[in-house]
N, CA, C, O and CB atoms as a CASP TS submission, in Angstrom:
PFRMAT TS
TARGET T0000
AUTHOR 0000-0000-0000
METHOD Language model
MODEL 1
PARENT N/A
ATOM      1  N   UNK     1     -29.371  21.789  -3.828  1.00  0.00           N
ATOM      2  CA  UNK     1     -28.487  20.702  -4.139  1.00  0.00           C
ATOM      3  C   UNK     1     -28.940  19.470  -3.353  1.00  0.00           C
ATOM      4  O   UNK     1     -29.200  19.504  -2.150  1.00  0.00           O
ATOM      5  CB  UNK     1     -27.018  21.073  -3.819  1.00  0.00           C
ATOM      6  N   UNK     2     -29.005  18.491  -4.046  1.00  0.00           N
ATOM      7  CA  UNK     2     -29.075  16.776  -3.188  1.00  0.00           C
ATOM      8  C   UNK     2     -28.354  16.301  -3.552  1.00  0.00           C
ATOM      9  O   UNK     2     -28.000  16.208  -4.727  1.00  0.00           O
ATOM     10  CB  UNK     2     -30.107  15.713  -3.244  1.00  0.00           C
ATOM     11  N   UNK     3     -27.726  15.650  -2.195  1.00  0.00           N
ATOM     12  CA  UNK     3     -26.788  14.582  -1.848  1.00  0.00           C
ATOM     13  C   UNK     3     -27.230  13.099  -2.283  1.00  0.00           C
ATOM     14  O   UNK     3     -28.426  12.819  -2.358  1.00  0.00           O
ATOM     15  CB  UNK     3     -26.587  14.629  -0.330  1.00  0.00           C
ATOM     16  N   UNK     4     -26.477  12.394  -2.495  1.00  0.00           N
ATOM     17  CA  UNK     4     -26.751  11.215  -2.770  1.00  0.00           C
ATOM     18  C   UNK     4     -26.048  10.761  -2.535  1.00  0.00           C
ATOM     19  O   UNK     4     -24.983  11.374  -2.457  1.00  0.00           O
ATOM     20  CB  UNK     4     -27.051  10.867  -3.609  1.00  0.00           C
ATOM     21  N   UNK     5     -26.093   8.986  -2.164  1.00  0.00           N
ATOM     22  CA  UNK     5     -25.138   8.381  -1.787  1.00  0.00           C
ATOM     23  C   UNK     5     -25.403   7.004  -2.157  1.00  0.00           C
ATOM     24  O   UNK     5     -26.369   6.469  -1.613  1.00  0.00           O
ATOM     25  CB  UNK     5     -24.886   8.634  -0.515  1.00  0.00           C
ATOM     26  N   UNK     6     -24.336   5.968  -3.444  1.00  0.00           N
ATOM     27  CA  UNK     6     -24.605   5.079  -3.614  1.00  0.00           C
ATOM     28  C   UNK     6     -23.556   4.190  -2.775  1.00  0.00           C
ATOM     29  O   UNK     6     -22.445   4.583  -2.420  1.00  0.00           O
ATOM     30  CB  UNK     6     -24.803   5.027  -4.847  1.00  0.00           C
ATOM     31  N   UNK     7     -24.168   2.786  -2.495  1.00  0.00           N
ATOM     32  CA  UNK     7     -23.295   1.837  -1.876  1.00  0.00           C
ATOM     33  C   UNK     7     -23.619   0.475  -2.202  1.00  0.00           C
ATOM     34  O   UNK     7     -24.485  -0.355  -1.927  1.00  0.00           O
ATOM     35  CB  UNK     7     -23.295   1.985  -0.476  1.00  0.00           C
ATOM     36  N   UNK     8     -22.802   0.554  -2.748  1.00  0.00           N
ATOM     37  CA  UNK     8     -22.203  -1.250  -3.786  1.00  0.00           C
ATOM     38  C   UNK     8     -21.657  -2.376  -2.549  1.00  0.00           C
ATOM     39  O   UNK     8     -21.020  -1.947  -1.587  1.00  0.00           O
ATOM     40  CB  UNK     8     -20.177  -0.905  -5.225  1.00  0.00           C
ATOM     41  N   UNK     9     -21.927  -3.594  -2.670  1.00  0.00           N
ATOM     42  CA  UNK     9     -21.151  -4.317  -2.013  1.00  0.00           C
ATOM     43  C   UNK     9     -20.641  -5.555  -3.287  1.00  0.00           C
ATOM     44  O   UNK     9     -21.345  -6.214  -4.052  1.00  0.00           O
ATOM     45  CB  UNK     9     -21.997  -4.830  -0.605  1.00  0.00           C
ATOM     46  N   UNK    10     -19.477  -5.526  -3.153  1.00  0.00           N
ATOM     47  CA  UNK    10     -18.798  -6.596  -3.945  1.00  0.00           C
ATOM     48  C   UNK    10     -18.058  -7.959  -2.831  1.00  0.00           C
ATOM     49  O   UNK    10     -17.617  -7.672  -1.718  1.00  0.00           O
ATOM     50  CB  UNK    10     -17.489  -5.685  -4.919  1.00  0.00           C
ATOM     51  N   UNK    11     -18.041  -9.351  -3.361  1.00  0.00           N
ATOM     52  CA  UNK    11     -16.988  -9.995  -2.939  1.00  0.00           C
ATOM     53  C   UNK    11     -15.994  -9.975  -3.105  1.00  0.00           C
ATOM     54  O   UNK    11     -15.760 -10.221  -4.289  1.00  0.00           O
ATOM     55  CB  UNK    11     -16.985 -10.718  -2.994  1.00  0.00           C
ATOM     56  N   UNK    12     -14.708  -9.714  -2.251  1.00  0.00           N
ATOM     57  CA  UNK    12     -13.295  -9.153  -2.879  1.00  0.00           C
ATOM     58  C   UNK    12     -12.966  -9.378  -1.737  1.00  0.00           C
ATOM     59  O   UNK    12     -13.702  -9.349  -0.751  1.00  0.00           O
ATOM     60  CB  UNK    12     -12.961  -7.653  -3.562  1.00  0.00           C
ATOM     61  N   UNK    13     -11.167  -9.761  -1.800  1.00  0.00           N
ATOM     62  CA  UNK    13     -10.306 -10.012  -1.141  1.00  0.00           C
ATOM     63  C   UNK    13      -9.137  -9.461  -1.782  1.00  0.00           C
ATOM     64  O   UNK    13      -8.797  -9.701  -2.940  1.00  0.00           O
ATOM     65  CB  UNK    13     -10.330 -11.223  -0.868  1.00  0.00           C
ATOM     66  N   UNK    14      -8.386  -8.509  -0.749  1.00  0.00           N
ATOM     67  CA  UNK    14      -6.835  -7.554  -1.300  1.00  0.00           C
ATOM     68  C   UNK    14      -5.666  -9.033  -0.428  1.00  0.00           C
ATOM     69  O   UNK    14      -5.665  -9.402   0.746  1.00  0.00           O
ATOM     70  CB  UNK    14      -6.597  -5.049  -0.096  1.00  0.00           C
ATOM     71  N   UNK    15      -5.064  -9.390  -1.277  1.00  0.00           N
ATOM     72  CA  UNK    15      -4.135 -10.356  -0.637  1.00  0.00           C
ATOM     73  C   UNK    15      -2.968 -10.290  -1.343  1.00  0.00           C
ATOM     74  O   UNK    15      -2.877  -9.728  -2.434  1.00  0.00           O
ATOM     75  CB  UNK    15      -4.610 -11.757  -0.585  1.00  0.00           C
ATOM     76  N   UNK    16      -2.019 -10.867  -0.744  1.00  0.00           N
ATOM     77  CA  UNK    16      -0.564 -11.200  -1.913  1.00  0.00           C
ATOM     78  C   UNK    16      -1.002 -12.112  -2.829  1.00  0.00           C
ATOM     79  O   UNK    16      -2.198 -12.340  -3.015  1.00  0.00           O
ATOM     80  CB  UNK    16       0.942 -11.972  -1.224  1.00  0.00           C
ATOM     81  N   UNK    17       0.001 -12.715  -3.488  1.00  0.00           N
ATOM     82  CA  UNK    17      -0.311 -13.299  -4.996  1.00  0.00           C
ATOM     83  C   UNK    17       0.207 -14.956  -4.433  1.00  0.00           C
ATOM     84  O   UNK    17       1.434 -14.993  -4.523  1.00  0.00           O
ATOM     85  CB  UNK    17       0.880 -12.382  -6.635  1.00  0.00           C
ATOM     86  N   UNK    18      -0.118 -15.741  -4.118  1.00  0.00           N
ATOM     87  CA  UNK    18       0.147 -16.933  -3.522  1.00  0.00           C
ATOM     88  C   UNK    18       0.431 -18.014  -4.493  1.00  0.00           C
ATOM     89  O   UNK    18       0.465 -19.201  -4.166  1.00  0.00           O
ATOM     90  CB  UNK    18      -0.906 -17.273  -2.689  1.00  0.00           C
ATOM     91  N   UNK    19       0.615 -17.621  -5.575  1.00  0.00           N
ATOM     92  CA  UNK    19       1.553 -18.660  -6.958  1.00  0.00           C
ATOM     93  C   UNK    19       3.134 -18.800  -6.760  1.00  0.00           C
ATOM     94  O   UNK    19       3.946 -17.959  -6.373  1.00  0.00           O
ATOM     95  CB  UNK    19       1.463 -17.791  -8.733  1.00  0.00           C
ATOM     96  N   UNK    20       3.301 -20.058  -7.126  1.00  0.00           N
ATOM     97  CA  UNK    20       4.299 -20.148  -7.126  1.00  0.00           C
ATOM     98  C   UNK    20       5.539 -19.354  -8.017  1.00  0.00           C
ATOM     99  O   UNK    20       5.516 -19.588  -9.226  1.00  0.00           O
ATOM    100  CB  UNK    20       4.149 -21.146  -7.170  1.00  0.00           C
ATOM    101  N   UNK    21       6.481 -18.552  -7.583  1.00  0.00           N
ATOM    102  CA  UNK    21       7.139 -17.471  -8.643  1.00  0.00           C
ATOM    103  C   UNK    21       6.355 -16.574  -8.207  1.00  0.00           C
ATOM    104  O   UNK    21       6.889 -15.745  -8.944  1.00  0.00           O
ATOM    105  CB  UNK    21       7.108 -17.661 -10.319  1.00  0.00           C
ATOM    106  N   UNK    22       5.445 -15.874  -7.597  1.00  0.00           N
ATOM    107  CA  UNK    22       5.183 -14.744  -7.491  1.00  0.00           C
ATOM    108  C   UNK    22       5.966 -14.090  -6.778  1.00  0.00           C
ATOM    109  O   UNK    22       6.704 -14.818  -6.114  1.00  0.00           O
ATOM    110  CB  UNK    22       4.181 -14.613  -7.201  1.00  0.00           C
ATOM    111  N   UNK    23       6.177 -12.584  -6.577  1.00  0.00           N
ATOM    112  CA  UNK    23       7.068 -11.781  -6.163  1.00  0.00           C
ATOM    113  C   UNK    23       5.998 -11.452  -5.016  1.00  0.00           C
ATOM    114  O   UNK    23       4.784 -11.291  -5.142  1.00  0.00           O
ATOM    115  CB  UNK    23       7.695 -10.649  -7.220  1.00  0.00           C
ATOM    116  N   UNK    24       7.025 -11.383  -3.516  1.00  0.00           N
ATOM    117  CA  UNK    24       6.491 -10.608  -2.671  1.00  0.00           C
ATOM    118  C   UNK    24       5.921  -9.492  -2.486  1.00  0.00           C
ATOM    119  O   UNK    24       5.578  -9.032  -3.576  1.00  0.00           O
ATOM    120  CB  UNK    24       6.963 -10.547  -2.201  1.00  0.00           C
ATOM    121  N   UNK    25       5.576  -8.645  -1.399  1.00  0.00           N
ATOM    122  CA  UNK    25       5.123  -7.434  -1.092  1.00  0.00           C
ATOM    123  C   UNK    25       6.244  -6.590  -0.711  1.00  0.00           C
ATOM    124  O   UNK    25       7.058  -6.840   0.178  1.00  0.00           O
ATOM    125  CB  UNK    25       4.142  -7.502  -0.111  1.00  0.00           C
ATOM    126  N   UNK    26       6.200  -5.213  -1.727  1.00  0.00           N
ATOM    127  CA  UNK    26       7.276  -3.946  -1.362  1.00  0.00           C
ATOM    128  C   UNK    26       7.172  -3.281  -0.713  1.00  0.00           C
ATOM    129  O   UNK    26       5.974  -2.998  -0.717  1.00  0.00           O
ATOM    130  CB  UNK    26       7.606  -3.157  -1.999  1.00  0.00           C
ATOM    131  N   UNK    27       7.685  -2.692   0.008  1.00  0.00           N
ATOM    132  CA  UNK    27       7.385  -1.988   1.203  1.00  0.00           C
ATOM    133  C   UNK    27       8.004  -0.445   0.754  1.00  0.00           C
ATOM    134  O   UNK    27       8.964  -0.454  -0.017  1.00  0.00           O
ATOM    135  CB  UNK    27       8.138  -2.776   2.648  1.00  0.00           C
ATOM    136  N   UNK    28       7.467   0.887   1.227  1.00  0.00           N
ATOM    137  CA  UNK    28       7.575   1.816   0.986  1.00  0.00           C
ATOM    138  C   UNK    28       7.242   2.880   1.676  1.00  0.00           C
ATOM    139  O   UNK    28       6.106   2.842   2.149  1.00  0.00           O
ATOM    140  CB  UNK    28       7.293   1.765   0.230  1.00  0.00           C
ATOM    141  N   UNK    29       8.009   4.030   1.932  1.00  0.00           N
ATOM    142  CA  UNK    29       6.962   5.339   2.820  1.00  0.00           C
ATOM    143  C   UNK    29       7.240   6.674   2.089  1.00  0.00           C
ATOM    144  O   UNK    29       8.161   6.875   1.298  1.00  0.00           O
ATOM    145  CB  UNK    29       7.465   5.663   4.745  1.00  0.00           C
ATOM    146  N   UNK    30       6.311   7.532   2.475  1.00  0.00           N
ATOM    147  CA  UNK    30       6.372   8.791   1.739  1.00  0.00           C
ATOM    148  C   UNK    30       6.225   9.639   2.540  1.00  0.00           C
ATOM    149  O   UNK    30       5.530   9.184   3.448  1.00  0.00           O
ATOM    150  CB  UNK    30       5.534   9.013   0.751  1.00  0.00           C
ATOM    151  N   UNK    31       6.517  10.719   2.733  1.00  0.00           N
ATOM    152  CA  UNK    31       6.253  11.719   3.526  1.00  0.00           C
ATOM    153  C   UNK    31       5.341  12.347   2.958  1.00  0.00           C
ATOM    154  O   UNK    31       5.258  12.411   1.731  1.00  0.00           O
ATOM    155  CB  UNK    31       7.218  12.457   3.848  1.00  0.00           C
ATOM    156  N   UNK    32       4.230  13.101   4.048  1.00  0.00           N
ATOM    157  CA  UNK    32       3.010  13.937   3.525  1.00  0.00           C
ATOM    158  C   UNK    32       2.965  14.972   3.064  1.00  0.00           C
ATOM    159  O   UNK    32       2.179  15.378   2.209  1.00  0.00           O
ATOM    160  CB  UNK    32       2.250  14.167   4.192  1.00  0.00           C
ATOM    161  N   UNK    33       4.485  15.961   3.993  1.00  0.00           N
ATOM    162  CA  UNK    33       4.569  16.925   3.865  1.00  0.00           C
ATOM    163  C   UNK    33       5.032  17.532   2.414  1.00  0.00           C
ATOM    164  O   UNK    33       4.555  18.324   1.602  1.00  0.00           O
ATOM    165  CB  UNK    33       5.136  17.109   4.807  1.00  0.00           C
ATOM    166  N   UNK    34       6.207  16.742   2.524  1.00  0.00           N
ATOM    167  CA  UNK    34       7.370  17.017   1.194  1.00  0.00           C
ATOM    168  C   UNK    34       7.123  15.878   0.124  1.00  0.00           C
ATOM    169  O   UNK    34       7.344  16.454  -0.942  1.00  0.00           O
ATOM    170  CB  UNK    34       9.218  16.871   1.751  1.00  0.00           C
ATOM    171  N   UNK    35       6.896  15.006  -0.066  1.00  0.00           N
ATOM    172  CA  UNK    35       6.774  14.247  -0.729  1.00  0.00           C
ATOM    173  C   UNK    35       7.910  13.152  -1.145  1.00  0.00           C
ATOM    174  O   UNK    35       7.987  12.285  -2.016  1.00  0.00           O
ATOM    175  CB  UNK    35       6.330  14.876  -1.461  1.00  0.00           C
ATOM    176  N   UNK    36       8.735  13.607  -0.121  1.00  0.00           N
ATOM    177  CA  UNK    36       9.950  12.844  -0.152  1.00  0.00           C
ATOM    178  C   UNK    36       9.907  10.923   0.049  1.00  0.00           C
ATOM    179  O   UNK    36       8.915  10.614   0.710  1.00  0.00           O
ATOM    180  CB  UNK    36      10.788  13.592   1.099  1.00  0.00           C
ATOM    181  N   UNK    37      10.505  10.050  -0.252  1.00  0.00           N
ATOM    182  CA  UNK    37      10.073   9.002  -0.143  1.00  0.00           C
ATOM    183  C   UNK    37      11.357   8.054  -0.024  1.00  0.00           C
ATOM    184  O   UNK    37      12.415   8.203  -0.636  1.00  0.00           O
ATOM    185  CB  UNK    37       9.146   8.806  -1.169  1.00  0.00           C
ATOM    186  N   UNK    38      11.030   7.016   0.926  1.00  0.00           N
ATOM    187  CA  UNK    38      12.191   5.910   0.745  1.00  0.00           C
ATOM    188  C   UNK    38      12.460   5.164  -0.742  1.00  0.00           C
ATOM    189  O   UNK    38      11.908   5.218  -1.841  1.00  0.00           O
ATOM    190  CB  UNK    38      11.825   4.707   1.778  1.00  0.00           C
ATOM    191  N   UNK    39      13.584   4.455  -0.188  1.00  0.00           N
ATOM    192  CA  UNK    39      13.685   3.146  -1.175  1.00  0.00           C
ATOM    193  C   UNK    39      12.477   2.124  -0.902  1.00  0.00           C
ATOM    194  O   UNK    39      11.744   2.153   0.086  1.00  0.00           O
ATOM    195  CB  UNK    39      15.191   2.277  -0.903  1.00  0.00           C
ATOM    196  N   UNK    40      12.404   1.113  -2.089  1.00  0.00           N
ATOM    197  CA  UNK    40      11.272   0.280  -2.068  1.00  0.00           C
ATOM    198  C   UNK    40      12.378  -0.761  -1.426  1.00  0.00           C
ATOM    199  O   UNK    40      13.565  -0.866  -1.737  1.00  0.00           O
ATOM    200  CB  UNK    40      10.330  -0.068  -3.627  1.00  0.00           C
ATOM    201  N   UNK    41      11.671  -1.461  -0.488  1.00  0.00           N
ATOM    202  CA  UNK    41      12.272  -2.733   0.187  1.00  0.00           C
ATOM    203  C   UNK    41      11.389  -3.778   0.314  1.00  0.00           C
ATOM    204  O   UNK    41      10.185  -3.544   0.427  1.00  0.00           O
ATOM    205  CB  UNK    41      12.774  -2.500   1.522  1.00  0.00           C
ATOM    206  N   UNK    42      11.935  -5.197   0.310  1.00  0.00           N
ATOM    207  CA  UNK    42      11.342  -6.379   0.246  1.00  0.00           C
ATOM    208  C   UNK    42      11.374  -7.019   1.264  1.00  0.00           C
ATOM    209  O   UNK    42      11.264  -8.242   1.347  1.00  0.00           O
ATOM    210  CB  UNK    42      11.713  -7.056  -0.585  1.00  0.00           C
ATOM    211  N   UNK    43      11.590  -5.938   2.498  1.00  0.00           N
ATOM    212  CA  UNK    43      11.219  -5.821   4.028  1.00  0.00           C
ATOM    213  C   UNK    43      10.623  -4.808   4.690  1.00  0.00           C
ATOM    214  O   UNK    43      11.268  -3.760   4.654  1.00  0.00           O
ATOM    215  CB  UNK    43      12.189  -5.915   4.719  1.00  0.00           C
ATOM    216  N   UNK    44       9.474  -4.770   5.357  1.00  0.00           N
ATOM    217  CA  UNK    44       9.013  -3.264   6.170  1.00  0.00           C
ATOM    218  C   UNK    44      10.517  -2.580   6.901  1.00  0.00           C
ATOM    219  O   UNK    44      10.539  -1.354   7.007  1.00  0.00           O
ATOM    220  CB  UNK    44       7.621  -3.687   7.739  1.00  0.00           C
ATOM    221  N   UNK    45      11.536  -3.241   7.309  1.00  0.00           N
ATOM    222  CA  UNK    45      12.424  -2.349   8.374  1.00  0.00           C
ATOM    223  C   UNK    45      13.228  -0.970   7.648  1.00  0.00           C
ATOM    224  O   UNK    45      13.352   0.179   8.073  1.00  0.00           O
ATOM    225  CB  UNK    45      13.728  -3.463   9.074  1.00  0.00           C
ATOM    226  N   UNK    46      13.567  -1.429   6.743  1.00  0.00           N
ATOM    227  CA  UNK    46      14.121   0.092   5.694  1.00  0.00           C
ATOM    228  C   UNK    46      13.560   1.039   5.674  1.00  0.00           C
ATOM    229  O   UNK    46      14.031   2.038   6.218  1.00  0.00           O
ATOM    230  CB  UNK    46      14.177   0.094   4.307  1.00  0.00           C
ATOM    231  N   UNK    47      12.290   1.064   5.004  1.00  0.00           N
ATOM    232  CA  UNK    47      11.092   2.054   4.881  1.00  0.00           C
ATOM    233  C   UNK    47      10.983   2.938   6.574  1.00  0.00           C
ATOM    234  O   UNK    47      11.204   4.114   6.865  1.00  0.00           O
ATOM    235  CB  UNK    47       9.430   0.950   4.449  1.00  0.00           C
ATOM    236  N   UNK    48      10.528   1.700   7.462  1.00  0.00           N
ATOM    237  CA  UNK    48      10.281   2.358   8.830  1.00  0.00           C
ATOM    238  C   UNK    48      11.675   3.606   9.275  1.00  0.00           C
ATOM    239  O   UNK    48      11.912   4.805   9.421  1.00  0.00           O
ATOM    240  CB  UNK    48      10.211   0.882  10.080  1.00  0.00           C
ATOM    241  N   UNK    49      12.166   2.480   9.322  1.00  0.00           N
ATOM    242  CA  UNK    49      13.960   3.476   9.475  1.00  0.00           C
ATOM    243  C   UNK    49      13.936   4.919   8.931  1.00  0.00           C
ATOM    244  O   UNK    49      14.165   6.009   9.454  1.00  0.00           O
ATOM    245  CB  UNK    49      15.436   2.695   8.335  1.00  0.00           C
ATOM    246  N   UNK    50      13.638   4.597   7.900  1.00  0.00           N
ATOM    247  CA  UNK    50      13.445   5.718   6.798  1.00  0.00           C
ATOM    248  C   UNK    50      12.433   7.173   7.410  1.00  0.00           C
ATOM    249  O   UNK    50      12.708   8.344   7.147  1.00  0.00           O
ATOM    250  CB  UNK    50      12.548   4.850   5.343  1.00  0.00           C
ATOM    251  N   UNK    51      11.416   6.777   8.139  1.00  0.00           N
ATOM    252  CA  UNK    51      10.077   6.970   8.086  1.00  0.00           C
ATOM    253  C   UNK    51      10.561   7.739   9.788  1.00  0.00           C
ATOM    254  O   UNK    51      10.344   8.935   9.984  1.00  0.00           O
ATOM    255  CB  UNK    51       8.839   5.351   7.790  1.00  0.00           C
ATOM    256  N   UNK    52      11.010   7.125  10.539  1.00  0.00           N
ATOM    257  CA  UNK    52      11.761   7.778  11.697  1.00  0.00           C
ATOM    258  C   UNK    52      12.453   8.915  11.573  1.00  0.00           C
ATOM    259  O   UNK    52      13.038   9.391  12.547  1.00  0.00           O
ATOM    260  CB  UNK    52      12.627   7.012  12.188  1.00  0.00           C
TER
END
């Protein structure tokens, strides 16, 4: 068997959506184990809470 290994480089940037009317970033957590998961919030503190 041979391994191979390809590696691409692209220009790219992961950002929020900075238009005007765009909707913020949701915040969310999941557990690994169970798969259990918070509410989506339009603040990190819920999720964390949650996540505790």
């Amino acid at each position: 068997m041979t391994v191979r290994s390809v590696i691409r480089h692209a220009d790219r940037t992961v950002g929020p959506d900075r238009e005007p009317g765009a909707p913020g970033p949701v915040y969310e957590a999941e557990c690994t184990t169970c798969r259990e998961s918070s509410e989506a919030a339009e603040r990190p503190t819920p999720p964390e809470d949650w996540a505790r």
